[in-house]
Backbone as JSON, one array per atom type, in Angstrom:
{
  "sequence": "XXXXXXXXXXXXXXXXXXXXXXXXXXXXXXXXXXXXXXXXXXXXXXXXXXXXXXXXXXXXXXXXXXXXXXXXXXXXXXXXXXXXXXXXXXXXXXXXXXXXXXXXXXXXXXXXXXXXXXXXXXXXXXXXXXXXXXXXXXXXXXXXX",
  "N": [[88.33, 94.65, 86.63], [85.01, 95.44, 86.75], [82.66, 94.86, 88.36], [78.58, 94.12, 88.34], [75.6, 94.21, 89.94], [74.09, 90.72, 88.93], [76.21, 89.69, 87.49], [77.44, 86.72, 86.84], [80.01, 85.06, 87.99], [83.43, 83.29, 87.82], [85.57, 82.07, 90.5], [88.19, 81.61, 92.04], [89.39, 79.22, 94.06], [91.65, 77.87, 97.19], [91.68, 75.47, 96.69], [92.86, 75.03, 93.64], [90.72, 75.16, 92.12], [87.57, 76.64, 90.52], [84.93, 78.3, 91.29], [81.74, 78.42, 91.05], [79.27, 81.67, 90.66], [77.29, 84.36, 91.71], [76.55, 87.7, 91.6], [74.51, 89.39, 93.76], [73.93, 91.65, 94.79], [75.31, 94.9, 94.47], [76.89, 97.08, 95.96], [76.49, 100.53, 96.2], [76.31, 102.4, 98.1], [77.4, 101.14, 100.55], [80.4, 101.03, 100.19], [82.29, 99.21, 98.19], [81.28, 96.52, 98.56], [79.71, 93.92, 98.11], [77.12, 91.38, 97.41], [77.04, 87.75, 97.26], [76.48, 84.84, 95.58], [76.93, 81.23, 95.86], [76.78, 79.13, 93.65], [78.09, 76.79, 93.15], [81.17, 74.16, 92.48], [82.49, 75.63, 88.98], [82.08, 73.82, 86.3], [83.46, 73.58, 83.24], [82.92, 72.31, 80.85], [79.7, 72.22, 80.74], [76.82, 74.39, 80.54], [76.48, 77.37, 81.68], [74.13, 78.66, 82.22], [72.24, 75.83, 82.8], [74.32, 75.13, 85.35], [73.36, 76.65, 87.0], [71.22, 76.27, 87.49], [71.11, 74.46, 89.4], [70.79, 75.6, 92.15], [71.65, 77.56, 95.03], [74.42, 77.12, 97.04], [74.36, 77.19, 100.09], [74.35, 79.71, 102.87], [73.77, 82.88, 100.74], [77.56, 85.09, 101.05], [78.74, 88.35, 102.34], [81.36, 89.77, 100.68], [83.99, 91.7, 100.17], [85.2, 93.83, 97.12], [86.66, 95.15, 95.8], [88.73, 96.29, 92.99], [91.69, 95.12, 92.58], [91.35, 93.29, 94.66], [89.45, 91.45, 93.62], [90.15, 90.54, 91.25], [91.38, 87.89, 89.78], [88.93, 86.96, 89.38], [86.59, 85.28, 86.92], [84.17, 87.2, 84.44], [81.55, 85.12, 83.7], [78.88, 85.79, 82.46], [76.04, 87.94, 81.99], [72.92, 88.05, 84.24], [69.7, 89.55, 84.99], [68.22, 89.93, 87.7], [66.21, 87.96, 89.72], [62.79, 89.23, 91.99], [62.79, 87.48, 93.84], [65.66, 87.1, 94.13], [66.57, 89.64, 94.42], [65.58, 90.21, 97.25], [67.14, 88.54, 99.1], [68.92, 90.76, 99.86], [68.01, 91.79, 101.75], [68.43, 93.3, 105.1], [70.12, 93.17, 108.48], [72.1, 96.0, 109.46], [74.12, 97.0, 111.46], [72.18, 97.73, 113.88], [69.77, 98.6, 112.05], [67.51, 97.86, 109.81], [68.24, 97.07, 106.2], [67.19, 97.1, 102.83], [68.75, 96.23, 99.59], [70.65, 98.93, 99.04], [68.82, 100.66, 100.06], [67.69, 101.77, 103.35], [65.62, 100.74, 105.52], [64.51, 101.64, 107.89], [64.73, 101.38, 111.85], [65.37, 98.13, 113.35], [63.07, 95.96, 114.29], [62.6, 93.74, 117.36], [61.77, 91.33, 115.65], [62.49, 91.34, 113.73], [65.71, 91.64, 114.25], [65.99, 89.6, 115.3], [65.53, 87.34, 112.94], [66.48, 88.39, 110.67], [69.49, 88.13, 108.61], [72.91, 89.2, 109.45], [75.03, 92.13, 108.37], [77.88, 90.67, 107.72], [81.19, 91.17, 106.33], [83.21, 89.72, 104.35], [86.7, 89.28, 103.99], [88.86, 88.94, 101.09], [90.11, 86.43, 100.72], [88.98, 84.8, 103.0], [86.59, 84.65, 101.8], [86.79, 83.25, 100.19], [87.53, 80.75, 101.09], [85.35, 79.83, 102.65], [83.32, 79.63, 100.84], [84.4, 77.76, 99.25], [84.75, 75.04, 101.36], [81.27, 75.13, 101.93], [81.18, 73.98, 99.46], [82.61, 71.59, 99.31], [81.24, 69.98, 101.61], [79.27, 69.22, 100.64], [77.3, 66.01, 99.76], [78.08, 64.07, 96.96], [76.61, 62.67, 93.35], [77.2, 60.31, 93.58], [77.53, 59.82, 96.36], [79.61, 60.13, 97.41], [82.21, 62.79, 98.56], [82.76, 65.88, 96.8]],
  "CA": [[86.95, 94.33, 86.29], [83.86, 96.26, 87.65], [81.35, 93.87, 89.22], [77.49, 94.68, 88.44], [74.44, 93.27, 89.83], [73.67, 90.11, 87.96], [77.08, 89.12, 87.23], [77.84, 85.43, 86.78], [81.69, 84.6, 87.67], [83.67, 81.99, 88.11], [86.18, 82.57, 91.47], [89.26, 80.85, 92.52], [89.73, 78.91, 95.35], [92.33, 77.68, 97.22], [91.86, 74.2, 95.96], [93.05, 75.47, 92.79], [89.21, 75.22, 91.03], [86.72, 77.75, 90.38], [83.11, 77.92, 92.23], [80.12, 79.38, 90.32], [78.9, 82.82, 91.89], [76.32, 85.55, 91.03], [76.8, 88.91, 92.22], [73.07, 89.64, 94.08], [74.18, 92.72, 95.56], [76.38, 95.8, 94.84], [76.3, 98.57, 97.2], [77.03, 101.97, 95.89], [76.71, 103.06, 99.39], [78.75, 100.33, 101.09], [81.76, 100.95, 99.23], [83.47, 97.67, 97.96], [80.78, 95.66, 98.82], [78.63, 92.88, 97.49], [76.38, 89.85, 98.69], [77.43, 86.89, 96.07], [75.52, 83.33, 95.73], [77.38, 80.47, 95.15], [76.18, 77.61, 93.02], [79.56, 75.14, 93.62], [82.13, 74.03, 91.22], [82.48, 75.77, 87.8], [82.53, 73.32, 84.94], [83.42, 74.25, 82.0], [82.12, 71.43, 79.67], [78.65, 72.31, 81.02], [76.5, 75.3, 80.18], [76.54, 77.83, 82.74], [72.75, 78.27, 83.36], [72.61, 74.65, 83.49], [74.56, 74.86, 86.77], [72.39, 77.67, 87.77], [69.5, 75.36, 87.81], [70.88, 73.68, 90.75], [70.43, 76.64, 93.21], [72.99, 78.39, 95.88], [74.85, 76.26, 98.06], [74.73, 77.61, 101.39], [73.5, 81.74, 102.32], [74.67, 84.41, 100.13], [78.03, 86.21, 101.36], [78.73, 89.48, 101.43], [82.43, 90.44, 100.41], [84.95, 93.28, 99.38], [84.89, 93.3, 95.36], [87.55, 95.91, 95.61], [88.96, 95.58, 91.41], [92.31, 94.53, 92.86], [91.24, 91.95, 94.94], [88.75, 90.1, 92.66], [91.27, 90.59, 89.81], [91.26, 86.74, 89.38], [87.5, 86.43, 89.16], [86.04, 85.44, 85.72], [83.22, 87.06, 84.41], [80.96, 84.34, 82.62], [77.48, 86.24, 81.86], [75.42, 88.73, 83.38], [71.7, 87.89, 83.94], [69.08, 90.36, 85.17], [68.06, 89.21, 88.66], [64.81, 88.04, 89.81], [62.3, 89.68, 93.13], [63.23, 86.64, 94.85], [67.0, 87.16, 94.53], [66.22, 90.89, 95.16], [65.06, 90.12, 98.36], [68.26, 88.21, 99.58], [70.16, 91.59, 100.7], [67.35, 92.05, 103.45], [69.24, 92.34, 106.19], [70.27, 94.19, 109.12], [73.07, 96.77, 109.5], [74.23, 97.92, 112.58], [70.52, 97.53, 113.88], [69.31, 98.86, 110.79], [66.74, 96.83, 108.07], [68.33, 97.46, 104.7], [67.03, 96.13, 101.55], [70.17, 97.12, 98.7], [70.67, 100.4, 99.42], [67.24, 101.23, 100.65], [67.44, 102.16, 104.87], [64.6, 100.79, 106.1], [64.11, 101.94, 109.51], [65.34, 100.96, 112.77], [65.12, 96.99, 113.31], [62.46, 95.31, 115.31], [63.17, 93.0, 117.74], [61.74, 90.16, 115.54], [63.93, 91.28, 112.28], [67.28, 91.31, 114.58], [66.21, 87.64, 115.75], [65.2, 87.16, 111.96], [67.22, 88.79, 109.4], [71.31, 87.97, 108.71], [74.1, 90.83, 109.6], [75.82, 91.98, 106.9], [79.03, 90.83, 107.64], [81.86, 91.21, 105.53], [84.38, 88.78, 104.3], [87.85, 89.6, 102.82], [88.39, 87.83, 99.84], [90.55, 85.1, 101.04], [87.93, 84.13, 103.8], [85.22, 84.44, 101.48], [87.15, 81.82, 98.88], [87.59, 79.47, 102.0], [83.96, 79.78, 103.16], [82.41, 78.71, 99.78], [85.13, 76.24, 99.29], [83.91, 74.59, 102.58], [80.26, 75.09, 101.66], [80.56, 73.03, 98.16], [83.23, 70.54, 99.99], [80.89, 69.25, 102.47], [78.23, 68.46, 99.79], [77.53, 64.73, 98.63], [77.74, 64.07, 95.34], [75.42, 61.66, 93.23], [77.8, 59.24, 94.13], [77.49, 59.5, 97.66], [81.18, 60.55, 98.01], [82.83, 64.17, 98.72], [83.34, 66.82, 96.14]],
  "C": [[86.03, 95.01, 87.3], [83.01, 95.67, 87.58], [79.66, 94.65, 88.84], [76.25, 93.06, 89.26], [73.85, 92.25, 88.85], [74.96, 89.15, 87.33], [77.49, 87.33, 87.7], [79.44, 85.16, 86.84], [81.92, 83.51, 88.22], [85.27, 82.77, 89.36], [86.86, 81.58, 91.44], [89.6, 80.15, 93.71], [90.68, 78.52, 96.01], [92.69, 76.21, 96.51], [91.81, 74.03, 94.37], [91.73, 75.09, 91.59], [88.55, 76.27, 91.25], [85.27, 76.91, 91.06], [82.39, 78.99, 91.35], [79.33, 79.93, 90.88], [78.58, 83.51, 90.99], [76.55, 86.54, 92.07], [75.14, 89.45, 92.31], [72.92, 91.11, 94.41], [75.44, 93.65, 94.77], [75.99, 96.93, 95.52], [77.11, 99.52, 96.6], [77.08, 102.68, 97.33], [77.53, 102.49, 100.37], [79.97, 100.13, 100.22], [82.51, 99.46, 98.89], [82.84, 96.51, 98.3], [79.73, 95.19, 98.12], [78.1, 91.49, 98.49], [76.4, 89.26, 97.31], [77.28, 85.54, 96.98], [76.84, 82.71, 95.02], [76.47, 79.39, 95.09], [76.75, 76.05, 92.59], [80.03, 75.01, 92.45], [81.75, 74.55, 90.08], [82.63, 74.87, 87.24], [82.24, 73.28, 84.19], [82.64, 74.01, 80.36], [80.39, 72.0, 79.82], [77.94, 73.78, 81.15], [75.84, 75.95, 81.56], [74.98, 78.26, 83.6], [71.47, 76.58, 83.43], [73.38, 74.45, 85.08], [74.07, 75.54, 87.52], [71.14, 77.34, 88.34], [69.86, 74.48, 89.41], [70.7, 74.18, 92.51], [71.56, 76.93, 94.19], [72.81, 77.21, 96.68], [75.27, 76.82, 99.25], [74.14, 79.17, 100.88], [74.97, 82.37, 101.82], [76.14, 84.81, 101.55], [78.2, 87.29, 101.5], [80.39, 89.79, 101.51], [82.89, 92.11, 99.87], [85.32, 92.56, 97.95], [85.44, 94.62, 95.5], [88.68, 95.61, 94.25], [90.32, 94.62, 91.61], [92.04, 93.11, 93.94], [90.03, 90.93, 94.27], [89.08, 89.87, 91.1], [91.15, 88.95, 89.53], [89.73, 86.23, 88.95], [87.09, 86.46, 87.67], [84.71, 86.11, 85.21], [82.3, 86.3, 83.02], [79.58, 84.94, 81.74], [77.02, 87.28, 82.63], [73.35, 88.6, 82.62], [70.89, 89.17, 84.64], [68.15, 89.38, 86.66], [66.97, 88.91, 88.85], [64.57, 88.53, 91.06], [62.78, 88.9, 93.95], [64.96, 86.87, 95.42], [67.39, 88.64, 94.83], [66.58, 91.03, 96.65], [66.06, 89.21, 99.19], [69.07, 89.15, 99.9], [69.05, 92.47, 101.68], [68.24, 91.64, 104.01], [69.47, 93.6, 107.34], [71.71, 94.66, 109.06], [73.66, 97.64, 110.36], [72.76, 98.83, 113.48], [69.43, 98.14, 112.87], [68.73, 97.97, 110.07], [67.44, 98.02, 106.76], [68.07, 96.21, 103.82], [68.15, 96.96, 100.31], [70.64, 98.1, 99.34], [69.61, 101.07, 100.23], [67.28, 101.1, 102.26], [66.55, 101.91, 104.96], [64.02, 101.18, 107.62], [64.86, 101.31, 110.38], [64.47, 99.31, 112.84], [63.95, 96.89, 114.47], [62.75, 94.3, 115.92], [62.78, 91.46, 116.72], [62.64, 90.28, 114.02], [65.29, 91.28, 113.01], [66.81, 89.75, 114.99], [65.99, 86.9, 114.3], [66.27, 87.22, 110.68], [69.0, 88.49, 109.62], [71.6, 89.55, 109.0], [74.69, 90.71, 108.61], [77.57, 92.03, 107.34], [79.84, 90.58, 106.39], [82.77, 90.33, 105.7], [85.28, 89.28, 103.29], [87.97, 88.66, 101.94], [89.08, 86.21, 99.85], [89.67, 83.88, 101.94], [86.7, 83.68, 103.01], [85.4, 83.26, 100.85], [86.8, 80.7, 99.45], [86.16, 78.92, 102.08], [83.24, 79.27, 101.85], [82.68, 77.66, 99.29], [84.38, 75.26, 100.06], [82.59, 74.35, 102.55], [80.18, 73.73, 100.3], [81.51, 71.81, 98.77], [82.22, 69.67, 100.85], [79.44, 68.76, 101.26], [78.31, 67.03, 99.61], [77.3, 65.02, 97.29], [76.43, 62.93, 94.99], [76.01, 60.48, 93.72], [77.96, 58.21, 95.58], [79.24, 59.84, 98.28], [81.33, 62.34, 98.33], [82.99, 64.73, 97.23], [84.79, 66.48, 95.87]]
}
């Protein structure tokens, strides 16, 4: 599967469930890389931008979306992003401001105290890390995920 900007999937985790993730980012110039929102547990009974309404749980990642390693990933839809979710792969890059692809100049000291690094997560770390993110949530219940 070949990942685009906009893509809605559903990912695997170790706790054998899926998490609901939009692909915000692909980098044609960072090879194999993306910045992907999660929006916590997939379920299935429930219509997928219905769970979109409840907004990202925790900041964007950015992973390797190399075809063999996101071979398990579903893709559910693909929406057309908005300026706001644009504007989530500001960031710096080896003191670099990039917005997508776009080099913006050398950082200022108040965008390196400001803006995220684009680190990368392999895909096992990344599973963990959003796992972990929708795990520590309450529910309406007041209990754990």
């Amino acid at each position: 599967m070949r990942l685009k900007e906009g893509d809605i999937v559903a990912v695997p985790v170790e706790s054998d469930s899926l998490m609901l993730c939009r692909v915000l980012y692909k980098s044609q110039y960072f090879k194999h890389v993306a910045l992907v929102g999660c929006y916590g547990r997939f379920i299935e009974s429930l219509p997928v931008a219905l769970q979109l309404q409840s907004g990202l749980v925790g900041v964007p990642l950015y992973t390797t979306v190399q075809p063999k390693k996101i071979g398990s990933w579903q893709r559910l839809d693909n929406q057309q992003l908005s300026e706001q979710e644009i504007q989530l792969s500001l960031r710096i890059v080896a003191g670099d401001v990039w917005l997508g692809d776009n080099h913006l100049g050398a950082a200022s000291e108040t965008e390196l105290a400001s803006l995220p690094q684009m680190d990368v997560y392999g895909d096992r770390l990344f599973a963990r890390r959003i796992s972990n993110n929708v795990s520590s949530l309450p529910t309406a219940r007041g209990g754990r995920l």
